[in-house]
Structures are given as structure tokens and as C-alpha cells.
VEXLUMDREN-405581 format. One record per residue: residue number from 1; y, x, z of N, C-alpha, C in turn. Coordinates in steps of 0.02 Angstrom, whole numbers. Example, Ala and Ser with C-alpha at 12.3 -4.5 7.8 and 13.67 -1.06 7.14 Angstrom:
<kolkes>
> 1|-284|660|390|-225|615|390|-165|660|390 .
> 2|-112|642|354|-53|684|357|2|645|394 .
</kolkes>
This chain:
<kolkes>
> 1|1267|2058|-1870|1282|2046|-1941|1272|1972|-1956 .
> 2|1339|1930|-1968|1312|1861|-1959|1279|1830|-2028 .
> 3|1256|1793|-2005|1191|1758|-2060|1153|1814|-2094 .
> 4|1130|1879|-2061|1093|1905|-2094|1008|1898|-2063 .
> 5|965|1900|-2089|896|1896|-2072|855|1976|-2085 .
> 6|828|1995|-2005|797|2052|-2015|756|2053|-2012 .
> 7|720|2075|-2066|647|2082|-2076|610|2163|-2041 .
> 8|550|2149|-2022|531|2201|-1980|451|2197|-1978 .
> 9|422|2256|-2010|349|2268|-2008|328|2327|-1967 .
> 10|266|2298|-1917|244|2341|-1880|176|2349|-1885 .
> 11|169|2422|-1868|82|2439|-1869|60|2460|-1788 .
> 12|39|2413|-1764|20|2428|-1699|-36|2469|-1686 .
> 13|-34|2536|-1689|-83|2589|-1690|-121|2585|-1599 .
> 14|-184|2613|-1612|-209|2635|-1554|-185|2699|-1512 .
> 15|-168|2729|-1564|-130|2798|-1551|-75|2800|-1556 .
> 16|-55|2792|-1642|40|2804|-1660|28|2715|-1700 .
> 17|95|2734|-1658|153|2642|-1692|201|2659|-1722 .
> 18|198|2625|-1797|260|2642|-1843|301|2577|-1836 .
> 19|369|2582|-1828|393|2508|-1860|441|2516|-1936 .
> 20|434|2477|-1981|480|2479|-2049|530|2420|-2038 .
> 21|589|2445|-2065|627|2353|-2059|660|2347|-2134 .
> 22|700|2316|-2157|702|2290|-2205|790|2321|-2190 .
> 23|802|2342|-2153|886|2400|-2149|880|2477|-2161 .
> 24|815|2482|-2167|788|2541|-2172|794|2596|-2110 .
> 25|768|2550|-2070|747|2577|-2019|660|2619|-2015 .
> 26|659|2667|-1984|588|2695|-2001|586|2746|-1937 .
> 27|524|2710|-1868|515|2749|-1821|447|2749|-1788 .
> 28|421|2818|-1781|347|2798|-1756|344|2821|-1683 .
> 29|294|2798|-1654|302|2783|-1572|237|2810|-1538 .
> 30|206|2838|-1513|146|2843|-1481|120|2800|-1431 .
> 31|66|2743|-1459|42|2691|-1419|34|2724|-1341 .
> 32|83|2738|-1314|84|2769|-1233|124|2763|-1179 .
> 33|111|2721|-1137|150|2680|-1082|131|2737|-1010 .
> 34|176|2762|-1013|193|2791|-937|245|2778|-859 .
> 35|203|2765|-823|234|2741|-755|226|2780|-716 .
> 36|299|2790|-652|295|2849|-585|222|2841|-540 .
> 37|195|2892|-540|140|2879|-498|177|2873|-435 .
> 38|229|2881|-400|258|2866|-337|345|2887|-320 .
> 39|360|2867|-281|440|2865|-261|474|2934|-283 .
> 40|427|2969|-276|466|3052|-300|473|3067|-370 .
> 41|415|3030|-415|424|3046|-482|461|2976|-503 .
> 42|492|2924|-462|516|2883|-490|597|2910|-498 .
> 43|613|2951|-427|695|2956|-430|688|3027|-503 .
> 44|637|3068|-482|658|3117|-526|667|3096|-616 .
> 45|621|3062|-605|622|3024|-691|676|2966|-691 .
> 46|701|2940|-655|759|2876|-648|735|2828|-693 .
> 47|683|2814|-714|649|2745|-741|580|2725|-724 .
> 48|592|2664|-734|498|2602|-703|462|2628|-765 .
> 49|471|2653|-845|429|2652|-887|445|2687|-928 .
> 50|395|2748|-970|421|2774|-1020|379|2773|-1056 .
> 51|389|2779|-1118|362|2773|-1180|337|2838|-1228 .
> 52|280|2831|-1258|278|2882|-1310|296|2956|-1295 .
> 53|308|2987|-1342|307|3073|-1325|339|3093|-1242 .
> 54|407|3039|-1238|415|3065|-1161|382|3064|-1119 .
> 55|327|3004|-1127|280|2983|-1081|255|3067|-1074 .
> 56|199|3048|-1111|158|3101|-1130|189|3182|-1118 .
> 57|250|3201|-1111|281|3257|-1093|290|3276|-1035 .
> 58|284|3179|-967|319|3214|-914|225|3158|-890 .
> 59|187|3180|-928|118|3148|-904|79|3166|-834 .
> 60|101|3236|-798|84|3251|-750|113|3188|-671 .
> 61|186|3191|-712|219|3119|-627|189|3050|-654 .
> 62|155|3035|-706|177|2983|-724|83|2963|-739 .
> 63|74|2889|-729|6|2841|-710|17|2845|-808 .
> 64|-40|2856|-836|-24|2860|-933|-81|2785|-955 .
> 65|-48|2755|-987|-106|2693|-1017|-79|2697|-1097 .
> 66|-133|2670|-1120|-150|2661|-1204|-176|2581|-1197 .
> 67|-131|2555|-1192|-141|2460|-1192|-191|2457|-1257 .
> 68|-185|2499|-1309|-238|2482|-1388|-292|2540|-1376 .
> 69|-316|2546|-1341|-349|2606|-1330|-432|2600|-1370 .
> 70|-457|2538|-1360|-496|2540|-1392|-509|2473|-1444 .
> 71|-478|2453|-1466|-439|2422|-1509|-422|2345|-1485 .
> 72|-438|2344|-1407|-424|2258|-1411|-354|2276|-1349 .
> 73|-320|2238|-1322|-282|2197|-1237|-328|2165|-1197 .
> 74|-342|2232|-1151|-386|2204|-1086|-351|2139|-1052 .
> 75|-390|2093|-1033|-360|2021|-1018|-334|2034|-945 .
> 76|-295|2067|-923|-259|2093|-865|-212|2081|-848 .
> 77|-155|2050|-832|-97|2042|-831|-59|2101|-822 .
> 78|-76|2149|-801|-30|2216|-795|-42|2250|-885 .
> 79|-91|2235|-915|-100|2271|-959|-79|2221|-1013 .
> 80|-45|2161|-1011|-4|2134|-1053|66|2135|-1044 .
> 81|84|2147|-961|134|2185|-970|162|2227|-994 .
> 82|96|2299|-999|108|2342|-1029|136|2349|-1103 .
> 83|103|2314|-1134|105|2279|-1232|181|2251|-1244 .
> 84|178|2218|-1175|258|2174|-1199|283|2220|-1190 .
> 85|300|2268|-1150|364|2311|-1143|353|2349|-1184 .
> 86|292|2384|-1232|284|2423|-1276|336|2381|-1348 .
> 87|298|2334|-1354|307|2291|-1411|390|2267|-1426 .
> 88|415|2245|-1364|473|2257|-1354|527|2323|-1374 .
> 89|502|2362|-1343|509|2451|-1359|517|2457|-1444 .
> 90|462|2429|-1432|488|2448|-1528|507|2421|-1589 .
> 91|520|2353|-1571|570|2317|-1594|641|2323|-1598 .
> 92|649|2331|-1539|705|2371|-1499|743|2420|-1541 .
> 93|698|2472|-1569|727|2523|-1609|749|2506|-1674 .
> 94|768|2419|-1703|802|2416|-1754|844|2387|-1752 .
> 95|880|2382|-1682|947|2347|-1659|932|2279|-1674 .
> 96|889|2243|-1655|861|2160|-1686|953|2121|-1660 .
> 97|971|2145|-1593|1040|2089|-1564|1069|2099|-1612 .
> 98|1079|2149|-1667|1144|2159|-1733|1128|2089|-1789 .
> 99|1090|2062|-1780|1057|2033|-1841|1058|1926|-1815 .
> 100|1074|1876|-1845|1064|1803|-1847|987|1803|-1824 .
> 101|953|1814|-1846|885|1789|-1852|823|1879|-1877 .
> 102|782|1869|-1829|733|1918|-1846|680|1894|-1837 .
> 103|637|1911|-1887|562|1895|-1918|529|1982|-1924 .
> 104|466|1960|-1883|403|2017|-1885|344|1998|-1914 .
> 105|323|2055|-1945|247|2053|-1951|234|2103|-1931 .
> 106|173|2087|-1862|133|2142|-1843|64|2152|-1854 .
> 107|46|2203|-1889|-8|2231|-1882|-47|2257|-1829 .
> 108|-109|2234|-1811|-150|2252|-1766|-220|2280|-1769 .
> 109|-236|2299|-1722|-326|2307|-1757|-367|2239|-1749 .
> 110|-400|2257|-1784|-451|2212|-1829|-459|2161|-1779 .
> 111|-501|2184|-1729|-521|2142|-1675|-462|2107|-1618 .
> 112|-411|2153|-1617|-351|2123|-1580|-314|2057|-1634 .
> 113|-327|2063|-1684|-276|2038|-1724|-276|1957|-1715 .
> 114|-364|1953|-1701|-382|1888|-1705|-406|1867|-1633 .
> 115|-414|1919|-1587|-415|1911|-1530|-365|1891|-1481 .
> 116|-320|1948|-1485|-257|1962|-1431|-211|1923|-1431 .
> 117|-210|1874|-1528|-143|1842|-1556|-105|1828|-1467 .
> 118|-130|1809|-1440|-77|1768|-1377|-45|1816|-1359 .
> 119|-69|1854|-1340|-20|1915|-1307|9|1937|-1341 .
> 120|25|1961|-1417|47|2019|-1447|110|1970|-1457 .
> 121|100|1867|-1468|151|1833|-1498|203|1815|-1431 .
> 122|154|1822|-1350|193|1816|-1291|246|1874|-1298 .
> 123|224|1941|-1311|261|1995|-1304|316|1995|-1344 .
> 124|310|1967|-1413|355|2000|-1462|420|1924|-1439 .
> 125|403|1867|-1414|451|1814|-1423|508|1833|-1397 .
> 126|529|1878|-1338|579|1886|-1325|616|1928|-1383 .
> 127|590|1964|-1430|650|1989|-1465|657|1973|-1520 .
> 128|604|1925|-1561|595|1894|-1627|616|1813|-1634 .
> 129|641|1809|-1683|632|1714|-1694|547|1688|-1724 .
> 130|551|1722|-1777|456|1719|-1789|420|1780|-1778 .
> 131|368|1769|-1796|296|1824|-1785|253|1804|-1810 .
> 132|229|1845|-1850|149|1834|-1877|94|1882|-1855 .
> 133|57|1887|-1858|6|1943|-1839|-45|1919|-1878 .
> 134|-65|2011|-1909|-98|2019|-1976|-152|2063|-1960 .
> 135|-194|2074|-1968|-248|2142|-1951|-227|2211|-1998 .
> 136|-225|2230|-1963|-208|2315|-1986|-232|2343|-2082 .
> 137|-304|2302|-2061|-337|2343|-2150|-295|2275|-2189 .
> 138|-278|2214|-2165|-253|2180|-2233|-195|2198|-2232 .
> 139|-129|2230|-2182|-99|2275|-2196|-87|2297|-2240 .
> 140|-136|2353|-2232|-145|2418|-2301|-150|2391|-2373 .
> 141|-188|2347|-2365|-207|2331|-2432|-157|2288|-2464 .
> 142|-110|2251|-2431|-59|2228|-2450|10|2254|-2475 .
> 143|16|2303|-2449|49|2349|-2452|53|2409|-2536 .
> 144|-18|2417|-2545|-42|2435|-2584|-46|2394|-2671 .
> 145|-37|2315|-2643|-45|2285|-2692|-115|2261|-2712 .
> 146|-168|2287|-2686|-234|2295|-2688|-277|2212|-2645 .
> 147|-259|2178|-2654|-258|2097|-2609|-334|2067|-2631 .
> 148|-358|2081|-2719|-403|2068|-2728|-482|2079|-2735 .
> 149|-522|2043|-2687|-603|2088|-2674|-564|2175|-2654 .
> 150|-555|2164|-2597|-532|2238|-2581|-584|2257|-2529 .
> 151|-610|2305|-2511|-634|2319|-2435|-626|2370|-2413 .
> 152|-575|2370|-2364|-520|2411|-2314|-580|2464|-2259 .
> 153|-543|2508|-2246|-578|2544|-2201|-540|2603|-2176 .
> 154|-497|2572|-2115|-463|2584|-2081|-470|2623|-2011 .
> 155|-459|2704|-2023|-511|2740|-1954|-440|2766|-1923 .
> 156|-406|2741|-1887|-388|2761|-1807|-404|2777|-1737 .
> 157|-361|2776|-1709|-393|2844|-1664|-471|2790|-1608 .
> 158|-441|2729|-1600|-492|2706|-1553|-550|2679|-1594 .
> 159|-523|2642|-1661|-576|2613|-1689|-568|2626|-1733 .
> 160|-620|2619|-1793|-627|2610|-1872|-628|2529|-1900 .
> 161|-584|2506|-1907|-572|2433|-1938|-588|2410|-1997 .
> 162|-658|2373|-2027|-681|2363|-2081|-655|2273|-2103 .
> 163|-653|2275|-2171|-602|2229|-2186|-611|2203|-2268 .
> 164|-656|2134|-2275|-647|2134|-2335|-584|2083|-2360 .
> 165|-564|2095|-2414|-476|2077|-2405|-498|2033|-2491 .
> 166|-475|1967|-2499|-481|1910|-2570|-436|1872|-2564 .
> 167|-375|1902|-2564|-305|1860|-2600|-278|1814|-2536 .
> 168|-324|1823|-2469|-285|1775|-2409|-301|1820|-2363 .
> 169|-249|1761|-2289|-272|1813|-2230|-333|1816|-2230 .
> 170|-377|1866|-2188|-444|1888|-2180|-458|1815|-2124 .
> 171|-523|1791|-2111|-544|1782|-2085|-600|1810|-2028 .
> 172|-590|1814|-1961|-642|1848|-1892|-686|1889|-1922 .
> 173|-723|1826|-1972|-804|1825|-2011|-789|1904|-2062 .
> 174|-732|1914|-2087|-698|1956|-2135|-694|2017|-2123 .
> 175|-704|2037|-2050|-666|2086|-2003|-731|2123|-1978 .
> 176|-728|2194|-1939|-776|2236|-1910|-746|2284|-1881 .
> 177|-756|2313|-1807|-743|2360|-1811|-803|2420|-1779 .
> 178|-789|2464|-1781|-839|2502|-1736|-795|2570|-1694 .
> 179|-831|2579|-1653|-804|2633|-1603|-792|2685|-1611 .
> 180|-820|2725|-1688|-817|2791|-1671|-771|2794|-1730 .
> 181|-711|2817|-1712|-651|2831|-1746|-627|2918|-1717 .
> 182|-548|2916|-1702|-513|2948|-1695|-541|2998|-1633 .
> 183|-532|2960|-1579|-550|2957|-1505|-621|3006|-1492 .
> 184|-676|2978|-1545|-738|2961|-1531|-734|3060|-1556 .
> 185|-709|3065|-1611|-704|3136|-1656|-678|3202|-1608 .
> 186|-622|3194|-1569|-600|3228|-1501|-632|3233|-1458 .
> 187|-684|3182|-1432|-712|3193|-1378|-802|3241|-1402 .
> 188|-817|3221|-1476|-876|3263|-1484|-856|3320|-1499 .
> 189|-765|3324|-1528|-761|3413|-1544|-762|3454|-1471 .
> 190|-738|3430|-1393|-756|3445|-1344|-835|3464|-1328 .
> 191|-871|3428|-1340|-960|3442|-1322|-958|3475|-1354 .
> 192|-940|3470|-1427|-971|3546|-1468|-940|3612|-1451 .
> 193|-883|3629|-1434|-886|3679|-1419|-902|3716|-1352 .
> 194|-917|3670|-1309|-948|3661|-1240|-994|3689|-1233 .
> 195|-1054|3673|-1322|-1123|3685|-1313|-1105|3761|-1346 .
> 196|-1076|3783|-1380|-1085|3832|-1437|-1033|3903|-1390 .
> 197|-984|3874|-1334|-959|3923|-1300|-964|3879|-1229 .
> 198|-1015|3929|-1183|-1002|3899|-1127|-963|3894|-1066 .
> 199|-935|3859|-1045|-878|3872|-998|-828|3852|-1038 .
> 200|-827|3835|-1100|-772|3838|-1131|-710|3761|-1097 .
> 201|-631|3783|-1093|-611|3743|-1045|-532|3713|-1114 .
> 202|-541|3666|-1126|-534|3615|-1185|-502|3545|-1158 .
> 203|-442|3543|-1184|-427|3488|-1153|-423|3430|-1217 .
> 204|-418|3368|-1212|-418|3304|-1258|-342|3328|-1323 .
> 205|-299|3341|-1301|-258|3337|-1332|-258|3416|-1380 .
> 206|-295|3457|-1353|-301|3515|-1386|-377|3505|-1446 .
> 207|-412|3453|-1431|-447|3440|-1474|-419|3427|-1530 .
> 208|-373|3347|-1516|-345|3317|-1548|-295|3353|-1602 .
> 209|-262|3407|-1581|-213|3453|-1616|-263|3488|-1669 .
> 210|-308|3515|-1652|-365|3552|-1695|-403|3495|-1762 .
> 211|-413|3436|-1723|-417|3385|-1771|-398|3386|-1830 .
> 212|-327|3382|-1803|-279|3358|-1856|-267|3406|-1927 .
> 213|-268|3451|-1880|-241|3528|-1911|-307|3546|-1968 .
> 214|-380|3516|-1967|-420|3573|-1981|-490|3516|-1996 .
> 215|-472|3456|-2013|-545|3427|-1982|-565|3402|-2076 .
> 216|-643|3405|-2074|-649|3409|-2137|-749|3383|-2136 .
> 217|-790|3376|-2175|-835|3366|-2181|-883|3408|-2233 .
> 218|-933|3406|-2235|-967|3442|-2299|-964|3439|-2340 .
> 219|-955|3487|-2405|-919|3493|-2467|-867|3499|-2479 .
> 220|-811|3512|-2402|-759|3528|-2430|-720|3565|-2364 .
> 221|-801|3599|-2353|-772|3682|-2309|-711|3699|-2327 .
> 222|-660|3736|-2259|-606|3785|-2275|-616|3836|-2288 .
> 223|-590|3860|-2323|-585|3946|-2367|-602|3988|-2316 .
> 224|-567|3996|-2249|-556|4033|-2195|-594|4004|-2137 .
> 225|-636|4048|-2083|-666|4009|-2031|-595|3972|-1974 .
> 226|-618|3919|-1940|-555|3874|-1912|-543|3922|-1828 .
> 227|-513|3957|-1833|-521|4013|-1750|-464|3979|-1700 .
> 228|-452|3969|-1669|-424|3932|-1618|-412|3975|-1546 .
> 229|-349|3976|-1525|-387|3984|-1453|-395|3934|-1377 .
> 230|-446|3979|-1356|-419|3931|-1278|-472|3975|-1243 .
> 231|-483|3962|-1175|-487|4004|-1122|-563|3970|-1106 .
> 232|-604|4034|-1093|-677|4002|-1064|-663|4035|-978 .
> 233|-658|3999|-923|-673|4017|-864|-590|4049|-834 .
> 234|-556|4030|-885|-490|4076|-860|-484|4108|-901 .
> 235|-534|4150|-965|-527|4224|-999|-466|4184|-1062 .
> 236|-434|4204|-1093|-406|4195|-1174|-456|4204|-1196 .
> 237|-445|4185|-1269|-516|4198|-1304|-510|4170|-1363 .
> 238|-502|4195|-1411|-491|4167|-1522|-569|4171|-1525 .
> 239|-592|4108|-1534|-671|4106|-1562|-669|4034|-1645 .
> 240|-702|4043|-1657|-723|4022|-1727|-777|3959|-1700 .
> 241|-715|3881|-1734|-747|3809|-1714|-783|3780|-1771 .
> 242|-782|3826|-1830|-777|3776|-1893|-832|3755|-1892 .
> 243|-891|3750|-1874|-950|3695|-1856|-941|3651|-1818 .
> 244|-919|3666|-1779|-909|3609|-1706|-865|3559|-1742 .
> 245|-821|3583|-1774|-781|3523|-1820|-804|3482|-1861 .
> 246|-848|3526|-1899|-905|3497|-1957|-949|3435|-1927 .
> 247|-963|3463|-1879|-1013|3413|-1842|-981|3337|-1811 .
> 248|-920|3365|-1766|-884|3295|-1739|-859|3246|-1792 .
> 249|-836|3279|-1849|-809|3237|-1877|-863|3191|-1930 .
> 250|-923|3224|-1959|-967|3194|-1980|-1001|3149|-1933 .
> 251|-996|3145|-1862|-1030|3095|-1813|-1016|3031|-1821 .
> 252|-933|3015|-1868|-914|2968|-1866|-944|2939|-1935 .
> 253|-974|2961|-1960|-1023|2940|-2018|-1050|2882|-2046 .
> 254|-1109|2903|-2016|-1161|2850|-1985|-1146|2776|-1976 .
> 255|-1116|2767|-1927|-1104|2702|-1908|-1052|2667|-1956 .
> 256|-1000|2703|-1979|-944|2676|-2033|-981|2635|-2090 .
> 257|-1031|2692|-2143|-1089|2685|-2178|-1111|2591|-2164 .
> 258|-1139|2605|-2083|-1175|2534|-2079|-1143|2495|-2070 .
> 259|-1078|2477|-2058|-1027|2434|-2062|-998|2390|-2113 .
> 260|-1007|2464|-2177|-984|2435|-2218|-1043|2393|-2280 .
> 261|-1110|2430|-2263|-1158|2397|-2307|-1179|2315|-2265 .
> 262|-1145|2328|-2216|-1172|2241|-2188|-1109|2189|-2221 .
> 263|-1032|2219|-2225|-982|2193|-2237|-1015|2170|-2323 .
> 264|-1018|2218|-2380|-1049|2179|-2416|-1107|2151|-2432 .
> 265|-1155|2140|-2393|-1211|2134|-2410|-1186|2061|-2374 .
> 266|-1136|2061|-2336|-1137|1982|-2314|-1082|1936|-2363 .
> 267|-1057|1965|-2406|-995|1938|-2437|-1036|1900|-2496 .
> 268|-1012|1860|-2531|-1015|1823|-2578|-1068|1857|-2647 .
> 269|-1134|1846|-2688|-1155|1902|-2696|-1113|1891|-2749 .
> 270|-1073|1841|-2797|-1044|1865|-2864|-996|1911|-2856 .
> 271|-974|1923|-2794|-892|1981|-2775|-934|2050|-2758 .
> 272|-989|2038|-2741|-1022|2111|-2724|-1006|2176|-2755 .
> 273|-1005|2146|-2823|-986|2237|-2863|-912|2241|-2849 .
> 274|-875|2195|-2853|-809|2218|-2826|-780|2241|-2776 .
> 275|-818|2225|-2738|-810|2239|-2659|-841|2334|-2666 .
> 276|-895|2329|-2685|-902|2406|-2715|-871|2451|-2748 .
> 277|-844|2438|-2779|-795|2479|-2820|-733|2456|-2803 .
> 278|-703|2436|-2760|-645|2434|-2737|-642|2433|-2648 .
> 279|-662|2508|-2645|-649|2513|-2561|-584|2584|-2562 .
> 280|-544|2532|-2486|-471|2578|-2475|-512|2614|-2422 .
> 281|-506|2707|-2418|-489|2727|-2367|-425|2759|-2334 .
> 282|-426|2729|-2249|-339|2722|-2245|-336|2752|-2158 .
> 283|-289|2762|-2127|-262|2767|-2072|-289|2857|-2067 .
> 284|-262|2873|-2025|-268|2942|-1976|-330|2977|-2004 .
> 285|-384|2940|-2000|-443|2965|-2014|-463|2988|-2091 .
> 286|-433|2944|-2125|-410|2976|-2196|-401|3023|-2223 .
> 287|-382|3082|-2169|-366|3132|-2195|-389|3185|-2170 .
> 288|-448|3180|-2154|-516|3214|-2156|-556|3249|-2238 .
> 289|-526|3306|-2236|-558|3323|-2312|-622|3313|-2325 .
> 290|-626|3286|-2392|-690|3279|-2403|-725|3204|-2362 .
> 291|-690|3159|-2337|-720|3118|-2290|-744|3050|-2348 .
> 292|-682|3034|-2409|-698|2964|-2458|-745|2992|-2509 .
> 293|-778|3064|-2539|-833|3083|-2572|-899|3072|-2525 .
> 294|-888|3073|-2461|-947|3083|-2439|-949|3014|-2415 .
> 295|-930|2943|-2412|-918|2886|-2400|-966|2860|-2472 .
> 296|-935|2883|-2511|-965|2878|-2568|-1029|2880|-2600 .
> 297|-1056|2949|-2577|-1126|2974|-2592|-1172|2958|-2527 .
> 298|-1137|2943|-2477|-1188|2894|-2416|-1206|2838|-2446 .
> 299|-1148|2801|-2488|-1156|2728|-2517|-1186|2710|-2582 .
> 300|-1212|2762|-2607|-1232|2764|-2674|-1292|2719|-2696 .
> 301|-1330|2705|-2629|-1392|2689|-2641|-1378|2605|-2665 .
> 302|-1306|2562|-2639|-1283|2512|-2649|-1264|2484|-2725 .
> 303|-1274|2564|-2765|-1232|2546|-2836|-1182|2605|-2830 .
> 304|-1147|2586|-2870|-1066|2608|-2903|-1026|2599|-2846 .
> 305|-1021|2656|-2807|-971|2650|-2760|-881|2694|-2785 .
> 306|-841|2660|-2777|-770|2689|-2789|-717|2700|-2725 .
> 307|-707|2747|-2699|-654|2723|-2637|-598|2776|-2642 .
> 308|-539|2741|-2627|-464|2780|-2629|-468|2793|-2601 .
> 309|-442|2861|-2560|-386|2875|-2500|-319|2883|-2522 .
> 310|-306|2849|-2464|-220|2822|-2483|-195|2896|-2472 .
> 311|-116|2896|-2496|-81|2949|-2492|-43|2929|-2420 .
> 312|-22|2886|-2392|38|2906|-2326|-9|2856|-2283 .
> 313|-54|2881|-2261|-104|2814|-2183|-43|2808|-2134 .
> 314|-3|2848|-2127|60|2832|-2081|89|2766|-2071 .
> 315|137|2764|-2123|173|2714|-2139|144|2651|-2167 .
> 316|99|2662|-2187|54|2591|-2236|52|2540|-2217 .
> 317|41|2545|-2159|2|2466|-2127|86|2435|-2126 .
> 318|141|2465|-2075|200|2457|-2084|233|2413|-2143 .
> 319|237|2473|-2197|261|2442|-2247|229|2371|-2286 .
> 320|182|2384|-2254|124|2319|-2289|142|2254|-2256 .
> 321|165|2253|-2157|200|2201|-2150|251|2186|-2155 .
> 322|284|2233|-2175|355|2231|-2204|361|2187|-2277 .
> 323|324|2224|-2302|332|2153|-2372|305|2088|-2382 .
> 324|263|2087|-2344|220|2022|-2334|286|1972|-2283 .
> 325|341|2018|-2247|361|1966|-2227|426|1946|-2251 .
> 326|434|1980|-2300|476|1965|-2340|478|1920|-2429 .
> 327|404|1927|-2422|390|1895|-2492|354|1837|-2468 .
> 328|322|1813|-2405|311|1762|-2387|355|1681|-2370 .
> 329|339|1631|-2424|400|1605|-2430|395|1547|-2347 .
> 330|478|1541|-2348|473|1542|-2267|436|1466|-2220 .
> 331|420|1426|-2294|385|1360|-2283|316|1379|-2227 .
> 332|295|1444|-2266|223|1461|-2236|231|1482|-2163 .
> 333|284|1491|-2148|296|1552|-2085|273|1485|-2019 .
> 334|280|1407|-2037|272|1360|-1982|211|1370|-1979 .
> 335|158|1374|-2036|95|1372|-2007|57|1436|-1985 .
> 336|107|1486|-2003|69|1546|-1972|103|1581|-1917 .
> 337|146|1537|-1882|170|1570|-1828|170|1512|-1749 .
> 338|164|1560|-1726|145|1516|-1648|214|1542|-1610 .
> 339|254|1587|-1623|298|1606|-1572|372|1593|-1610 .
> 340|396|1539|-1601|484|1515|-1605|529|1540|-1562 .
> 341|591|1561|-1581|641|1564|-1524|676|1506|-1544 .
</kolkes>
């Protein structure tokens, strides 16, 4: 399309990758790079790399990596390969060759954002003219409109990304993340039901499905106990998790809590109450019932605590670099971009 300029916002998830473009394009991706473990699953699959759900479908032939796995790019050269061909991948899906000129903003996690910049801006140059890279919670909050004394708190699957957000990009100093997110919630709903049924035989992704489906915290029990099945020793077997859920998902608690009372207790003290009464909760983890009341009444002892949960953690971060790179006027784009075509 000549002289047209495509704009394109991405949320580079640990888990799921959305991209938004400004043609109205809208596709999400599963942070999941799969390769033939050898010559037989290479002819049968007829490709060096697959991506996302296929990956993950034909996961038995195929070597599986999560390049964002725990929120940074291991400094590896195979595992920035990996990113570029991901990153690529999903650019890819908004026909960028149809377009004069394409401009991205990608969202990353917290710690990659300000870490990885080299790699994520090596990866994306082959299919972009610019690139910016933004951290995931100023994302959200941009997106939202929410830019001022904001503090983001962003729980995906590898990390929880803490984020206080005042009308500019975030600064390192600005940023937090901690480990027990998405990931961390799957692997304790495994122990728990390990301890509570023994033998019980549970795989990651069947956690993860139960997660999603059912995961909730105190005070805002389900009506019905959560019964599930899966097999102890070989047997079938419908047994009742709804503690084991209770428990994994409250594990991620704790540490969020201390994250975020250091985030303001280190900020500016005249922004303090604002920073209090204006916290986003956002991404995957969000939608944990009952998870921003009990954020709340952990935080109480700080004052007046207020926190949203957003309505779509999906798309957010997305749409958030989507407008930022479109309302950013393009003078700024020299000083915030390192990658030219």
C-alpha cells in the first residue's frame, strides 16, 4: 500500500503474544518455539521451526523452548535466535511487505524491557523501519489512559512485573519483578495435589487448564467444589482440588505484597498516596477471583489502598503499544529508537 505507514503494537508475553496493528489486525501467539528433535521428525513435520499451538501440538517430535520463560533472553546465541524468529513470526502476521514503512512498539517484561533492548531491537530490524521497546506494565497503563502516579502490577505466567508509571517511560529504578507468577501457580497446584492425593499423576499443562478454568483466592470461594479428573497410578479418578487451588494461587501472595510496599515506600513521599490509590491489576493473573480485594486488604496497613482489575489482560499491553505508537510524535521516535532500516 504505497505511502502507507503501519503501525503495530506488541505484547511480548512469557506465555501468550498478542500483536494489534493499526489495519486491524488482531493475533495472539503462544511464546513457544519448537524444533525437530531429529531427521525423522524433521521430514515428517517438513519445517526447521514451529511456533505456538502447533508447536505445542506436535510437542512430542519437537525440542519446545519459551525464549520469555522467566521474564528475561538468556544471553545465548541460540536463544536469540530463537526471539528473532519468534519476533519475526509475529510481525509477520500483519503482512508488514504490504505497507511503505512499519513502526512497532513492543512490549516486554519488566526486566527484559530494559535488559534484552539489544536483542528484541536485533530481532525485530529485519521486518520494521523503527522499534521502540516499552515494559509491559507501562503498556497497560497506557493503554488505559492511566499514565499518572500509576502502579502497574502485571502477573504473567513467568513473572509478576511491578511498575510505577508518572507521565514518562519508566525508568530500571521504576521497575520490579518477582518470580512467582503464572508458572510459579501450576507448578504448586501440582505439589498440592500430590500431597492431598498420592500418586496423583498431573501434568503442567493440565494444571495450567484447571488454573485458568477455576483459580480463585479467599473470599471468593466457588459455589460448587472444583472436581477434575486425572489418573492416580493409572486408575481414572474425579476428586475434589478446590483447596489445592486455594492454596497455589494464594502462594503468589506474599511476595507480590512485598514488591509492591518497597515500590512505594521508595517513590517520591509527596506521590505516595497516589501511588496508593491508584494501583492497575493486569495480565493473566488478573483473573484470579477475588485476587485485587485481597491485594487490597494485605495492603491496608499502608493506608487507603485502591486497585482495578482491568477488564481484557489479553489484549492490553498490545493495544497500549499500539497507541503509544501512533500518538508518539515521530520527532521522538530518533531518540527512542536504536533499530533503523
Amino acid at each position: 500500500m504505497t505511502g502507507e505507514t503501519l503501525y503495530i503494537g506488541v505484547d511480548l508475553g512469557t506465555f501468550r503474544s498478542v500483536m494489534v496493528s493499526s489495519e486491524a489486525h488482531e493475533e495472539q501467539v503462544l511464546t513457544v518455539i519448537g524444533t525437530p528433535k531429529d531427521h525423522i521428525a524433521k521430514n515428517f513435520l517438513r519445517r526447521d521451526v514451529l511456533f505456538g499451538e502447533e508447536a505445542l501440538k506436535n510437542r512430542l517430535a519437537l525440542n519446545l523452548f519459551r525464549p520469555l520463560e522467566h521474564g528475561v533472553i538468556k544471553d545465548t546465541p541460540e536463544d536469540k535466535k530463537f526471539i528473532a524468529h519468534f519476533i519475526t513470526q509475529i510481525i509477520g502476521l500483519a503482512d508488514p511487505e504490504d505497507y511503505d514503512r512499519v513502526v512497532a512498539v513492543i512490549g516486554a517484561p519488566a526486566e527484559a524491557s530494559h535488559v534484552d533492548k539489544t536483542s528484541i531491537f536485533d530481532a525485530a530490524a529485519g521486518s520494521v523501519n523503527a522499534c521502540m521497546i516499552i515494559s509491559e506494565p507501562f503498556a497497560v497503563a497506557y493503554a488505559l489512559d492511566k499514565i499518572e502516579h500509576t502502579l502497574v502490577i502485571d502477573i504473567g505466567a513467568g513473572t509478576t512485573d511491578l511498575c510505577r508509571v508518572y507521565g514518562t517511560v519508566p525508568r530500571p529504578e521504576d521497575q520490579m519483578h518477582v518470580n512467582t507468577a503464572g508458572d510459579f501457580i501450576d507448578n504448586g497446584l501440582i505439589t498440592e495435589i500430590q500431597k492431598k492425593y498420592a500418586g496423583a499423576q498431573v501434568t503442567k499443562d493440565m494444571a495450567r487448564r484447571w488454573k485458568e478454568e477455576h483459580s480463585f483466592v479467599s473470599g471468593s470461594e466457588p459455589n460448587d467444589p472444583i472436581i477434575v479428573d486425572f489418573s492416580i497410578e493409572g486408575k481414572a479418578m474425579s476428586l475434589d482440588i478446590t483447596d489445592c487451588v486455594r492454596n497455589a494461587c494464594e502462594a503468589i501472595v506474599d511476595p507480590i505484597v512485598g514488591g509492591i510496599k518497597e515500590l512505594v515506600a521508595q517513590s517520591n513521599p509527596e506521590y505516595q498516596d497516589a501511588f496508593r490509590r491508584n494501583m492497575i491489576l493486569a495480565g493473566g493473573g488478573s483473573g484470579i477471583a477475588g485476587l485485587g480485594d485481597m491485594l487490597e486488604e494485605r495492603l491496608s496497613d499502608l493506608g487507603e489502598v485502591e486497585v482495578l482489575t482491568v477488564e481484557d489482560p489479553v489484549e492490553l499491553g498490545a493495544m497500549g503499544g499500539l497507541r503509544l505508537g501512533m500518538e508518539v510524535p515521530e520527532d521522538m521516535w530518533k531518540n527512542l529508537t536504536l533499530a533503523h532500516r
